[in-house]
C-alpha positions in Angstrom: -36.9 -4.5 57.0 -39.5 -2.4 58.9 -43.3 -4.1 59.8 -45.9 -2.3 61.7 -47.1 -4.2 64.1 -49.5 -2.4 66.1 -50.2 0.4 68.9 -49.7 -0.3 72.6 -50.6 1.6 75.7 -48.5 2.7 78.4 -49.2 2.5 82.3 -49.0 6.7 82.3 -51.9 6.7 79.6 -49.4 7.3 76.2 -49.1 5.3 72.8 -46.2 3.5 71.7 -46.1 2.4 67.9 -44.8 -0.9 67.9 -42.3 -1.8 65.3 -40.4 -5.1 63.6 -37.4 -4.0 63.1 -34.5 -6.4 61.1 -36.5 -9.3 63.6 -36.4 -7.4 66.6 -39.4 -5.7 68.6 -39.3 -2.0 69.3 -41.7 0.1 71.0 -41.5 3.7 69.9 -42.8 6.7 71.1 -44.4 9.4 68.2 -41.4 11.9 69.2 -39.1 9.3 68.5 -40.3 8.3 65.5 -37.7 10.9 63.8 -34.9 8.7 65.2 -35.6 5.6 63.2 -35.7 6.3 59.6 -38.6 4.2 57.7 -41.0 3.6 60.7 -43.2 6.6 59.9 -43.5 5.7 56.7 -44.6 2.2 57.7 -47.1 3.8 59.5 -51.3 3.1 58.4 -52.7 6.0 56.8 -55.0 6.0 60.2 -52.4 5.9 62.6 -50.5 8.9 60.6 -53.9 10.7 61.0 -53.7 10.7 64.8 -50.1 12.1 64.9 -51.0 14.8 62.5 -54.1 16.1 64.5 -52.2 15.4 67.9 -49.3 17.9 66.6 -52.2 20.2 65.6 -53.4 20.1 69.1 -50.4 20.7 70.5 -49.4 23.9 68.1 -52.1 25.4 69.4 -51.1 25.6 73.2 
């Protein structure tokens, strides 16, 4: 079972997605998101937004 639970700021200015995973809290950064099968999809359409535009960004440098 996979809930979205939120975003959450780190001190160095990042977002962490946080995640209920089978009961337990994780904290996971966008380029992990690959690693845990499910979480993206349990992603808001909003928050999926933001990662799409911040890879756009980033394809550009």
């Amino acid at each position: 079972m996979i809930k979205y639970l939120g975003t959450k700021k780190t001190d160095q200015g990042g977002t962490v997605y946080v995640f209920l995973i089978n009961g337990l809290q994780k904290e996971i950064r966008e380029g992990s998101l690959k690693q845990y099968p499910g979480c993206y999809e349990a992603l808001p359409p909003s928050a999926k937004a933001k990662i799409s535009a911040n890879r756009a960004w980033f394809q550009k440098l």
